[in-house]
C-alpha positions as CSV (number, residue, x, y, z in Angstrom):
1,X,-6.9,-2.8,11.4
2,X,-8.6,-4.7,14.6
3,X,-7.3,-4.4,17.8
4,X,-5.9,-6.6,19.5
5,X,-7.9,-9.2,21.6
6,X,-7.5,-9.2,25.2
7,X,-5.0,-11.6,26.4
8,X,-6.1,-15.1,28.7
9,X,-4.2,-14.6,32.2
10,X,-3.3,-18.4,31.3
11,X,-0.6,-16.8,28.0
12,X,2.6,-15.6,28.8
13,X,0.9,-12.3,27.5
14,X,-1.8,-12.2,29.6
15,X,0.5,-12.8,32.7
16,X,1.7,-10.8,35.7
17,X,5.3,-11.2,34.4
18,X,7.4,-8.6,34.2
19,X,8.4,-8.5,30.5
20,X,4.7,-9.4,29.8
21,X,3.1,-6.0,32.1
22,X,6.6,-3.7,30.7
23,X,6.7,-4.4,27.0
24,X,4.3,-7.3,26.0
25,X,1.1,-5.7,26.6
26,X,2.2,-2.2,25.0
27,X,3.6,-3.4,21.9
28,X,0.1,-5.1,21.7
29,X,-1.6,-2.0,22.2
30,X,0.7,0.1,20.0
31,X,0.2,-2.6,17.3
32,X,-3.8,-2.0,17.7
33,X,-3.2,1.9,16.8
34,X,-4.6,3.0,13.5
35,X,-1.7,5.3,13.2
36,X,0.8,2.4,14.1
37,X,1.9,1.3,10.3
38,X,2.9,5.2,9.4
39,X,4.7,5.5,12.3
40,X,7.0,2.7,11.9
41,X,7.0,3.6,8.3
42,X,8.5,6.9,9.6
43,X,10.8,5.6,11.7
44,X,12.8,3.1,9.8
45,X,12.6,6.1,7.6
46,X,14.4,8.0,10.0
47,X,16.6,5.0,10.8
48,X,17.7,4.3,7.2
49,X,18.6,8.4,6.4
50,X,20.8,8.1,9.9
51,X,22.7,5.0,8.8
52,X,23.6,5.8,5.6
53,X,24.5,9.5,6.7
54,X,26.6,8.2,9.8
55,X,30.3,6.6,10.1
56,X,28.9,3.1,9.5
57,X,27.4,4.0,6.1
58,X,29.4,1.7,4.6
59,X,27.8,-1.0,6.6
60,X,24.3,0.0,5.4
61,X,25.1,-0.1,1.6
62,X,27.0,-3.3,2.3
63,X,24.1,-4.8,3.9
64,X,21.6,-4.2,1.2
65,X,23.9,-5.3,-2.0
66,X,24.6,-8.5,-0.1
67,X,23.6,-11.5,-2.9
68,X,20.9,-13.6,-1.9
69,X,21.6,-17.0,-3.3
70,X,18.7,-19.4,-3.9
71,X,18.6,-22.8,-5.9
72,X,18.0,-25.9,-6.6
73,X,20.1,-28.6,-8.4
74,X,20.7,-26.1,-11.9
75,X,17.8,-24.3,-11.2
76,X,19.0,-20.3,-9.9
77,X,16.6,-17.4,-9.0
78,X,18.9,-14.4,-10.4
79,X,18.3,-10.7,-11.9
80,X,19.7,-10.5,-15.6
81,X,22.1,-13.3,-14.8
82,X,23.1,-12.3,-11.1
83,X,22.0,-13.4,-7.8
84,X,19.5,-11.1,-6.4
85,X,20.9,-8.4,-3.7
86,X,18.9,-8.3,-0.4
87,X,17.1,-4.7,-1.8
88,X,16.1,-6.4,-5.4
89,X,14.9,-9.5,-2.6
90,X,12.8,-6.5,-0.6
91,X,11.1,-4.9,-3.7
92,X,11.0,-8.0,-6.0
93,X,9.4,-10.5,-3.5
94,X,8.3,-9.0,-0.1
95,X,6.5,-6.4,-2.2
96,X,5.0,-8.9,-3.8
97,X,3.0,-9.9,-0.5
98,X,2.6,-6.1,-0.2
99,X,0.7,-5.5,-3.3
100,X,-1.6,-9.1,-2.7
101,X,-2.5,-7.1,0.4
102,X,-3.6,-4.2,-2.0
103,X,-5.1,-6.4,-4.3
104,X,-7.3,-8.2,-1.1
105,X,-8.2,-4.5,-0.7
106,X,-9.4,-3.5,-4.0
107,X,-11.5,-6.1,-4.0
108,X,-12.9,-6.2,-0.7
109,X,-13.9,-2.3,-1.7
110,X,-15.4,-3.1,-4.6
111,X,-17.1,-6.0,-3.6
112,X,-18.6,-5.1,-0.4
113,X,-17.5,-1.1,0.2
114,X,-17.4,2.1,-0.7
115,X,-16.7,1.5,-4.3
116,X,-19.6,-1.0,-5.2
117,X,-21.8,1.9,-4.6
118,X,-22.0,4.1,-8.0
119,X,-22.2,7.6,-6.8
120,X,-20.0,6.8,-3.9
121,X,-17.3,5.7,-5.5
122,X,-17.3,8.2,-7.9
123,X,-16.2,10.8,-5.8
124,X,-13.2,8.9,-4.8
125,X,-12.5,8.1,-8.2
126,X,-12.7,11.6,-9.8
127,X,-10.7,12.6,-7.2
128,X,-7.5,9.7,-7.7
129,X,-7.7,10.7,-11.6
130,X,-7.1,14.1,-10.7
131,X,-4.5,13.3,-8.1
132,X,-3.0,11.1,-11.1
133,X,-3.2,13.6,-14.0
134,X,-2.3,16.6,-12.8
135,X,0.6,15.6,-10.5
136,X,2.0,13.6,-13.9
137,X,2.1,17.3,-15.9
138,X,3.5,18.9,-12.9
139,X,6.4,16.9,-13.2
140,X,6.6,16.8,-17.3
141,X,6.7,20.5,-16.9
142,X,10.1,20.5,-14.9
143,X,11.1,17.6,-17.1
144,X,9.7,17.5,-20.4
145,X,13.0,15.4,-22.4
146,X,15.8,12.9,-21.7
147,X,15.9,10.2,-18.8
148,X,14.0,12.4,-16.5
149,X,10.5,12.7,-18.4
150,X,10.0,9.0,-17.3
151,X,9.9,9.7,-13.7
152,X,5.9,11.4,-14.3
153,X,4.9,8.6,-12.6
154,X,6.7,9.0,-9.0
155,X,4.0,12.1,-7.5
156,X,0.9,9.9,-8.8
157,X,1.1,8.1,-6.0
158,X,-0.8,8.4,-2.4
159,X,0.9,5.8,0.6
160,X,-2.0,4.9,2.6
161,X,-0.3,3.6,6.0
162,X,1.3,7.7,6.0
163,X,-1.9,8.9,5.1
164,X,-4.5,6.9,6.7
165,X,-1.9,7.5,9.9
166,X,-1.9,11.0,9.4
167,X,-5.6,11.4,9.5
168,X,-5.5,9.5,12.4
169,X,-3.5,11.9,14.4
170,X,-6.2,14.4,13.9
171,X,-8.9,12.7,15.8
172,X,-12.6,13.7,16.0
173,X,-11.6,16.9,13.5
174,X,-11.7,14.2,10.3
175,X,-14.9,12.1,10.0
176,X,-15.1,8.6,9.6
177,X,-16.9,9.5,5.9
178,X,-13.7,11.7,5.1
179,X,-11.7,8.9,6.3
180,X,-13.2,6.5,4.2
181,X,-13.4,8.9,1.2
182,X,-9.4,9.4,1.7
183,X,-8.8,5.7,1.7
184,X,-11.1,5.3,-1.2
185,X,-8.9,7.8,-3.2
186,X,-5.9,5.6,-2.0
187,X,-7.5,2.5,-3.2
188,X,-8.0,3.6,-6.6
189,X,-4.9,5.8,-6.8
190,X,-3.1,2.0,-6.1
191,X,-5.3,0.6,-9.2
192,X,-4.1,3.5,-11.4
193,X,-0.6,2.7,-10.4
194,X,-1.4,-1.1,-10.8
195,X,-1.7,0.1,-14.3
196,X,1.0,2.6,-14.5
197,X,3.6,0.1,-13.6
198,X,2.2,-2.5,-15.6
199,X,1.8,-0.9,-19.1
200,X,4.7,1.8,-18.4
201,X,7.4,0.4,-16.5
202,X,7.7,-2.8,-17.9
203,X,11.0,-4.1,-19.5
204,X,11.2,-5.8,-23.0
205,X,8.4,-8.7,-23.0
206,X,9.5,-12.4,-23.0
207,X,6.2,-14.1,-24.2
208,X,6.7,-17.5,-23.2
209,X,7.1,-16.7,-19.7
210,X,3.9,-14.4,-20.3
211,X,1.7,-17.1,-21.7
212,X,2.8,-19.1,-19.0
213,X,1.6,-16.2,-16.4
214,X,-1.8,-16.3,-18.1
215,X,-2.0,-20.2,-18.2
216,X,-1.4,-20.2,-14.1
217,X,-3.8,-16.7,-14.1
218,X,-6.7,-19.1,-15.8
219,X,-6.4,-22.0,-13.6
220,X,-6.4,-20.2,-10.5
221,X,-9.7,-18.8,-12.1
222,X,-11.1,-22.3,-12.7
223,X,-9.8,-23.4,-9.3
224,X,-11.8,-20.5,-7.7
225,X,-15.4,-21.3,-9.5
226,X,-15.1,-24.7,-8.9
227,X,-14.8,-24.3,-5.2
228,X,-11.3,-25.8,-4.8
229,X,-10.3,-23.8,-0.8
230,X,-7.0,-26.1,-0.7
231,X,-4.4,-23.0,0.7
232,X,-1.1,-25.1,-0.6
233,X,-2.0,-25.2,-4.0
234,X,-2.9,-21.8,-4.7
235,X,0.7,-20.9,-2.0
236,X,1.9,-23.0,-5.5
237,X,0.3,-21.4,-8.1
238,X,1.3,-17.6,-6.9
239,X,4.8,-18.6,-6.6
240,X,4.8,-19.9,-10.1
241,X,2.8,-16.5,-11.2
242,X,5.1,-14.6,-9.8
243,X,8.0,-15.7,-11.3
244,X,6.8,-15.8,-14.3
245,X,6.0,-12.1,-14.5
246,X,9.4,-12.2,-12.4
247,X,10.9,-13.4,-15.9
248,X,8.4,-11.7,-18.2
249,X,9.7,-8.5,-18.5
250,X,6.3,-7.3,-16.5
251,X,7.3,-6.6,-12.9
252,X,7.2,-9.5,-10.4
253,X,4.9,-7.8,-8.2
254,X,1.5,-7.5,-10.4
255,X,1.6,-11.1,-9.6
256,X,0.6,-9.9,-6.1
257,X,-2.1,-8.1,-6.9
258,X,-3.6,-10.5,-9.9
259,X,-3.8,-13.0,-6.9
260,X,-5.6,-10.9,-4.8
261,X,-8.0,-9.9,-6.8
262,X,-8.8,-13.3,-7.6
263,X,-9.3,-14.3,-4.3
264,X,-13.0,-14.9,-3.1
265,X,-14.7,-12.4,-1.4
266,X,-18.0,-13.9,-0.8
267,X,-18.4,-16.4,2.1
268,X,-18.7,-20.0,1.4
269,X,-21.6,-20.3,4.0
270,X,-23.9,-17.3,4.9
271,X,-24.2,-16.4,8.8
272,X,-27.3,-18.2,9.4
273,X,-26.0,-21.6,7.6
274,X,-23.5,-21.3,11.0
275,X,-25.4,-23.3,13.5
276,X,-24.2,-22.5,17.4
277,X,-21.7,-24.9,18.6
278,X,-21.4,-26.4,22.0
279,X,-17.6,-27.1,21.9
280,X,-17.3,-29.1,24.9
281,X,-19.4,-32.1,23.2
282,X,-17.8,-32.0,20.2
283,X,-14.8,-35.1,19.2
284,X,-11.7,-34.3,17.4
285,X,-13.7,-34.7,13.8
286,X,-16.6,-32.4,15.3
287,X,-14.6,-29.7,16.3
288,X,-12.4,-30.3,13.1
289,X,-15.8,-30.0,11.4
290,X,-17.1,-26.9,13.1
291,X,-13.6,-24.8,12.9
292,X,-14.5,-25.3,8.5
293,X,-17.9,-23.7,9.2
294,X,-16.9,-21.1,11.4
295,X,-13.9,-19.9,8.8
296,X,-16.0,-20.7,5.8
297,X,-18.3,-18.1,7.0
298,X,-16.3,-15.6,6.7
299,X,-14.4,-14.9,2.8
300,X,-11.1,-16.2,2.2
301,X,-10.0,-12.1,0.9
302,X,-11.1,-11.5,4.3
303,X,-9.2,-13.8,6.3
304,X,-6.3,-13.4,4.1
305,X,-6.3,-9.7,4.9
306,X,-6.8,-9.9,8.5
307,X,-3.9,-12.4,9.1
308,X,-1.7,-10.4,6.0
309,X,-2.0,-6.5,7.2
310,X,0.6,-6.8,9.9
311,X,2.9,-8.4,8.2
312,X,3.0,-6.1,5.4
313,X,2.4,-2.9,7.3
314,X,4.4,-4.0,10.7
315,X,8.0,-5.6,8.8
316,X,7.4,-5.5,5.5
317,X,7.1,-1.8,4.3
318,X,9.3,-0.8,7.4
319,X,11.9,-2.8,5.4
320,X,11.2,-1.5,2.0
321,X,11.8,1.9,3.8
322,X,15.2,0.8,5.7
323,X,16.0,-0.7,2.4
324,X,15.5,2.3,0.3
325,X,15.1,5.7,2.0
326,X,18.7,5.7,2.8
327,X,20.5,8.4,0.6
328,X,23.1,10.0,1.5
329,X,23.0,13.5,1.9
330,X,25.5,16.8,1.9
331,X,25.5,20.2,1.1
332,X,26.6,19.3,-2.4
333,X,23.9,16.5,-2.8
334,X,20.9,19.2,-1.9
335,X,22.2,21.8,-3.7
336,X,22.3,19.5,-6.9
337,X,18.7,18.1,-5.7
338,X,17.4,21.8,-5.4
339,X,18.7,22.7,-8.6
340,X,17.2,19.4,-10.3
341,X,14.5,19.3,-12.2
342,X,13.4,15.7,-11.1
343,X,13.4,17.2,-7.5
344,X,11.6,20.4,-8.1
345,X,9.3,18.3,-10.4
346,X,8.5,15.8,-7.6
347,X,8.3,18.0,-4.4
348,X,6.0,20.2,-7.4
349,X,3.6,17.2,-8.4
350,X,3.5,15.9,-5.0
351,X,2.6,19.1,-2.8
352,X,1.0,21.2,-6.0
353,X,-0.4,18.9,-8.1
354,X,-2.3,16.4,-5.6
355,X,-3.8,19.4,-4.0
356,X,-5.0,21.4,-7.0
357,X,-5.6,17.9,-9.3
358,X,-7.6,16.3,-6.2
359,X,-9.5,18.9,-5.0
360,X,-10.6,20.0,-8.3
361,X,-11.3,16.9,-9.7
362,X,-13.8,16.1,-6.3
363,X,-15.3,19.8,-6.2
364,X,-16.0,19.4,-10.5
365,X,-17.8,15.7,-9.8
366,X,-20.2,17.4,-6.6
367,X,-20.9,20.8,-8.7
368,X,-21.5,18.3,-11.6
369,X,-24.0,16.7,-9.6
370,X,-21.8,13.0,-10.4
371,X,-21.8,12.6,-6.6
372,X,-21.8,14.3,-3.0
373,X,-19.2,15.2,-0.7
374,X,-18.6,12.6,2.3
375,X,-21.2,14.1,4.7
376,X,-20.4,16.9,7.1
377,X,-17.1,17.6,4.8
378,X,-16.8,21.1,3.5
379,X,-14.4,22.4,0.6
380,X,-11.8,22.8,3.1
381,X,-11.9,19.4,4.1
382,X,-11.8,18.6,0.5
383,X,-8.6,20.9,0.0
384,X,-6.4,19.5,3.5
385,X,-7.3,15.9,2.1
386,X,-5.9,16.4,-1.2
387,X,-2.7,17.6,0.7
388,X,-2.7,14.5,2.6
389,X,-3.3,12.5,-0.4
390,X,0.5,14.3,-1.5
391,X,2.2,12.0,0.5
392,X,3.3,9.4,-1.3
393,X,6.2,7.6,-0.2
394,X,6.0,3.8,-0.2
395,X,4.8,3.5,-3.9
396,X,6.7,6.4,-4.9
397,X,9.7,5.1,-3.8
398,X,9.3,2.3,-5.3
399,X,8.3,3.5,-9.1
400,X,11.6,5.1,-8.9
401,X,13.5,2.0,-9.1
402,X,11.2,1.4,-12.2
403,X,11.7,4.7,-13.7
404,X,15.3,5.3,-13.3
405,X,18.6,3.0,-13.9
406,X,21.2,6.6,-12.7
407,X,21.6,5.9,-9.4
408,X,22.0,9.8,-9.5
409,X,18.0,10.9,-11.0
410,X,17.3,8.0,-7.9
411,X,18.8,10.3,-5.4
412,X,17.3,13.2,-6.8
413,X,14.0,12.1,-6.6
414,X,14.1,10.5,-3.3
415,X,14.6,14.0,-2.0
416,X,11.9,15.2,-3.7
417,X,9.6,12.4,-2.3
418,X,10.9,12.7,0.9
419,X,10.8,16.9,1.0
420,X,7.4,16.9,-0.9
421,X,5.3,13.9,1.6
422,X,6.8,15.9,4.8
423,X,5.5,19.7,3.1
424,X,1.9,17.8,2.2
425,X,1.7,16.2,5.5
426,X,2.1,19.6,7.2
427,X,0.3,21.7,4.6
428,X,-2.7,19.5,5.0
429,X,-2.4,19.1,8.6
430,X,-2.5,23.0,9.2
431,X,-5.4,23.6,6.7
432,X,-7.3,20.4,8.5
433,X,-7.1,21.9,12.1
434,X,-8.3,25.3,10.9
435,X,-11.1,23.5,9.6
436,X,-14.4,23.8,11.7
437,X,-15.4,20.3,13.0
438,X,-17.2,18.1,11.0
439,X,-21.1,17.2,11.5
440,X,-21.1,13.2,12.5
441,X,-17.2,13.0,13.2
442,X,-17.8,9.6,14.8
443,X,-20.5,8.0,12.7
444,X,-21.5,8.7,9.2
445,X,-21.8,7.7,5.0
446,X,-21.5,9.3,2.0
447,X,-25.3,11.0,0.9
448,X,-26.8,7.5,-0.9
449,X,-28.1,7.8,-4.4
């Protein structure tokens, strides 16, 4: 994310006021941290598991099974004939933005990064598969029958804002290739839950409502090739996607990232089609004129992106966390969880499985000759990634409300996400500083071929 610009002294931000100089400014330059997304992940984390463990606990369940009510004349939005509850408002909707957000990204990569190069996006992706596979059997091993087996796809998953943050934390000792490579794996680990969700989690089909999900899906296609940039009507079109897949059986929030993928991520204008412009000279239609050419050089996925990622990293996923990290817990509650197979399955798949199914997966495509480690990484770098890659949170947390209905197997595995991100954030942390310092820690690319 981009810092910040500097504040004009003529803003209340960029003014000598008090409130401006003491909390303005900072929040500004907290918000322009890399690390600044996992850390307020973490702490409506923290916030959430304090609430719902304190006297008021009653407050926080209250709060988040309060029914949202939304209509129009007969028209209701409502959850197998009830209103939606704030939490099913959080994960349903907001999500949605989240996962358009992912989509942007997906794109963007594969359009113009790491992933439009061949060999370089190999490595990345023989990496996510094995983070996917092998962290899937993990867990089938603890649970191979009965309602728990469908939880194998809770440690698939890799939270980038933790992740990303984490690496962060470490400075100069992690490369910017090794960033790039872990937020590559991240990238396609969120296509192969995409997929997961999609094909696995999905509720009995209503077709109708699907057909009508495809109809919207083509025009926004058409739309697209013929040039159409008008923002309100594809606002329009994405609210009509989503709730059909909202009523489709297919969950709400692969309308997200179907609209972000389909977003344009090539300019409208090249660079040099964007003449200099001498504002002060310019009328109302001139500089009405020039503001089209100046944002029409620049994608739509872009700006979309740009103006999305703190909303979805800065409130959005802090509230999914507040909404959903808050279980209660007792002596009784983790000594059921530490006897559970869904718990030992997820803390298993999430701190063994990423590790050995990532690291293997990369060090089989570079003996293989399929690609080339990021350059200046070592197997060790490879290894304390792939325990990074273990935390998984956000998406894990939320493929458990997809996988299990007993509120009980939810508990469970929220322990085991929460106990298995925290024991591969540390694991990797600890193998990462013993790790000499990469070459190139501030420039560098994956080896080109």
């Amino acid at each position: 994310m981009a810092a910040p610009q500097p504040a004009s002294e003529q803003t209340w931000l960029g003014s000598d006021r008090p409130l401006a100089r003491t909390i303005g400014r900072p929040v500004m330059r907290f918000l322009g941290i890399e690390a600044a997304g996992g850390i307020l992940l973490m702490v409506a984390t923290v916030v959430a598991l304090v609430w719902a463990n304190s006297p008021w606990s009653g407050s926080y369940h209250d709060l988040w099974h309060t029914e949202f009510h939304l209509g129009i004349g007969d028209f209701r939005l409502e959850h197998h004939g009830h209103a939606l509850t704030l939490t099913e408002v959080v994960n349903d909707a907001l999500m949605a933005v989240f996962f358009f957000v992912v989509g942007l990204e997906i794109k963007r990569e594969l359009v113009d990064g790491h992933l439009r190069n061949r060999r370089a996006a190999l490595l990345p992706a023989a990496g996510a598969l094995g983070g996917m596979v092998v962290p899937a059997a993990v867990y089938l091993v603890f649970n191979q029958s009965g309602d728990a087996s469908t939880g194998w796809g809770i440690p698939m998953a890799t939270d980038i804002a933790f992740a990303v943050g984490i690496l962060s934390l470490l400075g100069n000792r992690i490369s910017t290739p090794l960033k790039v490579f872990l937020l590559s794996l991240a990238i396609v680990d969120d296509i192969g839950a995409i997929i997961v969700i999609a094909v696995f989690y999905t509720s009995d089909l209503a077709t109708g409502w699907l057909a009508l999900a495809a109809a919207t899906t083509v025009a926004v296609v058409v739309l697209t090739r013929l040039k159409i940039w008008y923002m309100p009507l594809y606002i329009l079109l994405g609210l009509v996607l989503w709730y059909a897949m909202f009523r489709s059986g297919v969950h709400a929030t692969i309308a997200g990232v179907i609209m972000g993928l389909l977003t344009p991520a090539g300019a409208l204008l090249a660079p040099g089609e964007v003449d200099p412009i001498d504002v002060v000279s310019l009328d109302a239609e001139g500089l009405r004129s020039a503001k089209f050419r100046m944002n029409e050089s620049v994608s739509v996925a872009a700006r979309l992106e740009r103006n999305l990622h703190p909303i979805t990293g800065f409130v959005i996923i802090p509230l999914f966390a507040l909404a959903n990290a808050g279980i209660e817990i007792s002596g009784d509650s983790l000594r059921n969880a530490l006897g559970s197979g869904v718990t030992i399955g997820v803390v298993s798949g999430l701190v063994v499985g990423k590790v050995v199914g990532v690291s293997l997966f990369t060090i089989g495509a570079v003996r293989l000759g399929i690609s080339a480690f990021p350059s200046g990484a070592t197997v060790r770098h490879i290894v304390g990634v792939s325990a990074i890659a273990g935390i998984g949170f956000t998406v894990s947390l939320f493929v458990t409300g997809l996988a299990f209905d007993d509120l009980v197997l939810q508990d469970e595995a929220k322990v085991g996400i929460l106990a298995g991100s925290a024991i591969a954030a540390m694991v990797g942390v600890v193998i990462l500083l013993g790790a000499r310092s990469p070459e190139g820690s501030v420039e560098g690319e994956y080896p080109r071929g």
